[in-house]
Structure formats: C-alpha cells, structure tokens
N, C-alpha and C positions, 0 to 999 in steps of 0.2 A: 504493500500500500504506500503511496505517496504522501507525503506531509502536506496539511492545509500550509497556501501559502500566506506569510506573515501579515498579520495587519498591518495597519500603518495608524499611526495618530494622526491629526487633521495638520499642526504644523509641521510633520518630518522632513520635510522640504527648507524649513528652519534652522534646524536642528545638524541637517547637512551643512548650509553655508556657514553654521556657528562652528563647522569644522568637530563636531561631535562624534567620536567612536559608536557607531552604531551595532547591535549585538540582539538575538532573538533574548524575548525575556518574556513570559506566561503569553507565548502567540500574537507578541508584537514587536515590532523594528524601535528598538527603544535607544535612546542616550546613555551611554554608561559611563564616559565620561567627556568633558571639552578641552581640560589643559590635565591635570591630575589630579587622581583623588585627594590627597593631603592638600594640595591648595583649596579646592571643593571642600573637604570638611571643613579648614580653617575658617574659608570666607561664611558659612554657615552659622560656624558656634561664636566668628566674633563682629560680623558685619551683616548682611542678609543675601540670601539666593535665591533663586527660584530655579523651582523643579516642574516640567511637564508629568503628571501622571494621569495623563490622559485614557491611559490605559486600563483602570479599573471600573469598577463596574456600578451603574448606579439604577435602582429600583425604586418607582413611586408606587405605593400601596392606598385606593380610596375608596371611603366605604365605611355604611356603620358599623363592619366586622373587622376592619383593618388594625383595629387597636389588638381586637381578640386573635386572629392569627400573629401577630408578630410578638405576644404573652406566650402562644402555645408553643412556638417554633426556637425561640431566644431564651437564653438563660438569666439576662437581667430584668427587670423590673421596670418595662416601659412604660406603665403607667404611673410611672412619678414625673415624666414627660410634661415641662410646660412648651407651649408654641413658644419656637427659637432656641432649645435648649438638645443638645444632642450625646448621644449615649454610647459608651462601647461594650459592646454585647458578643456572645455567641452562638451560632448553630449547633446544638447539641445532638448527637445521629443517638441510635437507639444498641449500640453496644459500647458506650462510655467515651467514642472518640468526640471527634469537633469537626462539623461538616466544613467550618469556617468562621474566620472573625469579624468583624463587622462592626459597623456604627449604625446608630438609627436615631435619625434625623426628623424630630417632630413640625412638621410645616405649617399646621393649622389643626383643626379639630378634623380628626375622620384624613389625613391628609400626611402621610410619612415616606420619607425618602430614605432605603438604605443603598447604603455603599458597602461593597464586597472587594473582594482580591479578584485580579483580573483573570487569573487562571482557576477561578472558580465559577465564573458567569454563568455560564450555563449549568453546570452542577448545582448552583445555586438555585436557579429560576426554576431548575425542575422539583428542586424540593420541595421550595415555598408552592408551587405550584399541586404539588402531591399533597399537601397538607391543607389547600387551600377550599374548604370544605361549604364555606358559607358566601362564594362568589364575591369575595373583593376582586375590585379592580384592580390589576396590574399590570406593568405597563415598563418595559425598559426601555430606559431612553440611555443606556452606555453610549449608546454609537453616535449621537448629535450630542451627546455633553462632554466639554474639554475640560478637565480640572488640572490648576496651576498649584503648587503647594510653593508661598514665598516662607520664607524660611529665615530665622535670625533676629539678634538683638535691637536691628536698627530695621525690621521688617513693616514696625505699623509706622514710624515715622516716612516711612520710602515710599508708604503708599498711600498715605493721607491726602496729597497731595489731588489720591485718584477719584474723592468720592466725598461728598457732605456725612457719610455716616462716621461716628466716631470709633474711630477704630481701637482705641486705647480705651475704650468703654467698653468693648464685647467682653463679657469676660470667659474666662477657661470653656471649653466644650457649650458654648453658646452659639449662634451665629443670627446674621439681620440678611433682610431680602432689599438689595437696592439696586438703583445704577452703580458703575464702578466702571469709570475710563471710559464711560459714554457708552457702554453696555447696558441694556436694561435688564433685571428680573436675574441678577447674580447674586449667589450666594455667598456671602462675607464669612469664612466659621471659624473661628477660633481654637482650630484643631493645629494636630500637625504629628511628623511622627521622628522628629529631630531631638524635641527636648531643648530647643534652643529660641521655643515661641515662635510665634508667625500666624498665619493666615493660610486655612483652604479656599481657594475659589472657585467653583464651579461656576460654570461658562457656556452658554450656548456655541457650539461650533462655529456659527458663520459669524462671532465676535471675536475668536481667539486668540485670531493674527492682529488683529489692532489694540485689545488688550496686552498681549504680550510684548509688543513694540510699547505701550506706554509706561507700562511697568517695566522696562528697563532704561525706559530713556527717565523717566520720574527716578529711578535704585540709582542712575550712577553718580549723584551726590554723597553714596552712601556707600558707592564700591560693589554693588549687585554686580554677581556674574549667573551663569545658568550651569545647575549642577544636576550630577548624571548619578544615575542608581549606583554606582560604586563612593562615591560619599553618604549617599544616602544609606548603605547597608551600615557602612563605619558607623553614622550616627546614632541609629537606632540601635544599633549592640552597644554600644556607651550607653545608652538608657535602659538596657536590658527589655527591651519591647522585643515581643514574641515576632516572627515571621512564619505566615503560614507555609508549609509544605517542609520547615526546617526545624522550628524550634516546638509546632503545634499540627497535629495532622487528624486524620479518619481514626487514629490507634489513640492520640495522647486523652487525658481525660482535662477535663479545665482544671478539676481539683490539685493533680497532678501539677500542670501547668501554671499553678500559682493565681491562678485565674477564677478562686472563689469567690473575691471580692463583684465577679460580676455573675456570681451563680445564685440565686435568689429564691429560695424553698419555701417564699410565702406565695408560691401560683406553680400552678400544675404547669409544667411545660414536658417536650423530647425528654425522656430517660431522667425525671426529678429523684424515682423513687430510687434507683439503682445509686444515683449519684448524689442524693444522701445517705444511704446505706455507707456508701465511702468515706463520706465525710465521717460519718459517727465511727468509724471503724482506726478512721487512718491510712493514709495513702502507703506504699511501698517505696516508692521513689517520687522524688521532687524536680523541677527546673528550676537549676540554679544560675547562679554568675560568675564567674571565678576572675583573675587575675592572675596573671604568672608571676613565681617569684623574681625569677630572673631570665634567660634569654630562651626563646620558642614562640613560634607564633601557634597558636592552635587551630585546626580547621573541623571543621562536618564530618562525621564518621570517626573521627580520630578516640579510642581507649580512653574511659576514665578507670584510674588503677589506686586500691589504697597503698600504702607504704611498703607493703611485702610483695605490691607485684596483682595482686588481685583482683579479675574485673570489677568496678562496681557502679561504671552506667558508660554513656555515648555523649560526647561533644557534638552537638546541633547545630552552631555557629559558633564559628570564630576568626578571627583579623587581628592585627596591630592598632594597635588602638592609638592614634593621632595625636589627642587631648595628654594621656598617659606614656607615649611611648616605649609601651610593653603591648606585651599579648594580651589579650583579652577572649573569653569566650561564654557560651550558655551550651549546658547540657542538661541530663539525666540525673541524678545520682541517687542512690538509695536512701532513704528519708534519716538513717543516722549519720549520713555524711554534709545531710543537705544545711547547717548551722554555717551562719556566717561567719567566719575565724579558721572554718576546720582547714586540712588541707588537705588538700589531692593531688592526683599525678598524673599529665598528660603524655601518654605515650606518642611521641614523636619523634620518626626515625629510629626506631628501635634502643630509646633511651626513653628512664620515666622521669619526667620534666616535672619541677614540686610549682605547684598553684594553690593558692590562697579561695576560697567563695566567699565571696561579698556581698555587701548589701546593693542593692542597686541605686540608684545609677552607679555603673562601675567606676564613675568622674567624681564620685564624690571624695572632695578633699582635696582633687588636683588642681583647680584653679580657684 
C-alpha cells in the first residue's frame, strides 16, 4: 500500500521562503526548524515566537446534548465551564488507556470547540462520533482553521498592538472572541504548550497569510522569529507536558500519567469505575521527570535501571535541555522509584548513566 500523501498547512509556501527544514510530522509537511533549535528555544523562553500549528485538529460540538457527550466521553469536569474559559481534559478508551489529550473550549451555552492532536483527527471524530448517542451537532472545521501559537515573555506586548482586546487581561486557560490584525471572529486563548506564556490563535484560513505577516512585522520590536517543532518539543519537556503517542498513549492510564488532576469521579464518564478502582488501589508505575547527573543525553525507548542494573521502567522523551544544559527526560518508572530526589539510571550506550527525578518543571531553579 502507498502512503497518503502529506498534507500541507495553508501557509507552507511560507514557511518555505522562511527557509524552514520541512519534515512529515502526524501527516503533515510541517517546520521543524528555520535557523536552530537552541536559538528557537532561547528566542521563546526569553523574547516571543511564533509557531504554525496548523496542523491539529479542531471540533465544534452544538446542541442541548453537547455539554452531556463531552461529560460522558472526557475525564475532567466540563461542566464547571464558564463561556470563555477552557479546559485540559482526556479521552479515556474502555481498557484504562487515553484515546487522546485535549482541550475543551466553552464558546457559548450548548456551543464547544475541542482541539485534539493532529494524528488523532480522525481516530478522534470516530469516537466522539460512536458515543454520540443523542445527535449533537458536529462538525470539523481542522481543515479551514489555521492556529498560530505566539509564544514568550514579550508575546502579549508584541501583539497588542494587533487588537482592542486586552490581552494582558485574559487570564490563564481563558480566551475572548475578537478581531485580531483585521481578522474577524479569532480566537485570542491564553493557552500555550511552552511554559513561557503567550497566546493561541485560531484563525480562519483565508486570514492567515495577513495575520501572520502582521504578527511579525508588529514581534520585530520585540525580536519575534518563527519557530519549528524541534524547539517546541525542547520546550515542552522542560515543563514536563505529556506528548501524545510518547509520553501518553491507547496503553498508559491518566492515573498512571500523572494526569488525575484532570480525572474527575464526581460524573460517570469512559472506564470511571475501572479507573477509580486504580486510584483507590494505587498505581504500579508513574510518569516521571528526571534530570541527568552529569553527561548523557536521554532519548524514547532508552532503559530505566535501578543501581544494580535492574529494569525498572522506559524513557518516553528525552533531549538536552537548553535552559539546563544537561539531559533531560520523562519516563515510566515503578511507583517506589517514582519520588522526586530518588535516582535512576539511564542506560545509554551500554553504560548506566545516574539521573536524579524531579519535580516539574524540570527548569525549576535554573533561571
């Protein structure tokens, strides 16, 4: 069988003449980087960037059932949802894994938008779609919506510039519905998956290219450059933010994944009963953080070993971490290794490398 061929985002043509390494990434022609990744994180954690993720996935749900499917199907508590306020939640499958992770984005009454990972769209849509029992409307609009993630400490200042709303007013996991750059009906939200503040935008398509053009010609007071998934993966491993298909999959459990804090046992939803049985029980193994003591970089797949050599879980991400310049990573490990102090040992190269687990952000302390 032949591979479908790549999608494309709507500015790829952009993204070329910005001289960007282009690279397949969840079945699309994506950026992964324009100058390098260490300059890309730097310009993120200490000035502001923007990132094309145009690639993921977004879903409006309407309807007076729409609140009650997206309770039955997600593991957090969407009905503490006021309009403008948005949530990160999961799809819980029905033998303790994670269909996927998600946000869900209250628009109005009867009226919610989630956002998914891009190589889950369709996995997604059919499930919500399987469970979808009381005919909500749904409706994906992925493919005409562009979303821009600016990124960084000088991101609301860089982009004030673009829009009467107050941007230094949204606060955490909020978002407002305005013009922005002479675009109408974009979504301003006060998300991000850096750790270093900013702004998501979601964007009708046929605004992108003049949106993008103003938000960099508005950033270059402030040093805006365009950064590519290979800063962005750095970033998010410094905050210890989970990556589906690496750090969270079909197999991990959220409890597991550290991810109770959005698992919510006061509404039936996907596999509650199983996955309070775990909770009341105690998990086996955790997803931790680690830090190296000294030199090794750690990657995916790579042995976690205790002190005599013996297995006791998998590295799921890992990189050099920029901010630290040491190793950095998130794995597995069995729930008495999982305390933050203990240490462990990445086998790299057939040498067991001693690492520290930490608390997260694995940046805490360094700057």
């Amino acid at each position: 069988m032949s591979e479908s061929p790549l999608k494309t985002v709507t500015l790829n043509d952009t993204h070329r003449k910005l001289g960007a390494k282009m690279v397949p990434f969840a079945g699309y022609d994506m950026p992964v980087r324009y100058s390098s990744d260490l300059d890309e994180h730097h310009t993120v954690r200490r000035a502001v960037g923007i990132f094309d993720v145009s690639h993921m996935g977004e879903f409006r749900l309407r309807g007076p059932q729409a609140l009650d499917l997206i309770q039955r199907v997600t593991s957090n508590d969407a009905s503490k949802l006021s309009d403008g306020k948005a949530q990160y939640s999961c799809l819980p499958n029905e033998k303790g894994g994670i269909v996927d992770d998600l946000l869900v984005y209250k628009l109005a009454d009867e009226d919610y938008m989630l956002v998914v990972n891009a190589s889950n769209i369709e996995k997604d849509w059919n499930w919500l779609q399987q469970h979808n029992s009381e005919g909500v409307e749904m409706e994906d609009i992925s493919d005409r919506t562009s979303l821009f993630a600016v990124q960084g400490p000088k991101a609301a200042e860089a982009l004030q510039q673009l829009t009467d709303v107050n941007l230094a007013g949204i606060p955490y996991y909020s978002f407002v519905q305005g013009t922005f750059a002479g675009a109408p009906d974009v979504i301003i939200s006060a998300t991000g998956y850096t750790g270093a503040g900013g702004f998501e935008l979601y964007i009708p398509n046929e605004h992108a290219a003049m949106v993008w053009d103003k938000i960099m010609t508005a950033g270059q007071a402030y040093g805006i450059k365009p950064i590519g998934l290979g800063a962005r993966d750095t970033l998010r491993l410094e905050m210890g933010f989970a990556l589906y298909g690496n750090d969270i999959n079909d197999e991990t459990s959220p409890l597991e994944a550290g991810l109770g804090w959005i698992t919510k046992f006061t509404k039936e939803f996907t596999n509650a009963a199983a996955l309070k049985q775990q909770k009341e029980a105690g998990v086996n193994k955790k997803l931790v953080g680690f830090v190296m003591d000294g030199p090794g970089i750690p990657r995916g797949h790579y042995e976690l070993v205790d002190e005599s050599g013996a297995k006791i879980g998998d590295v799921t991400s890992g990189t050099q971490s920029p901010s630290l310049g040491k190793g950095i990573g998130m794995g597995y490990v069995k729930a008495e290794y999982a305390a933050p102090g203990t240490q462990i040992f990445v086998q790299i190269r057939g040498k067991n490398l001693p690492a520290t687990v930490s608390k997260l952000p694995l940046t805490k302390g360094a700057e």
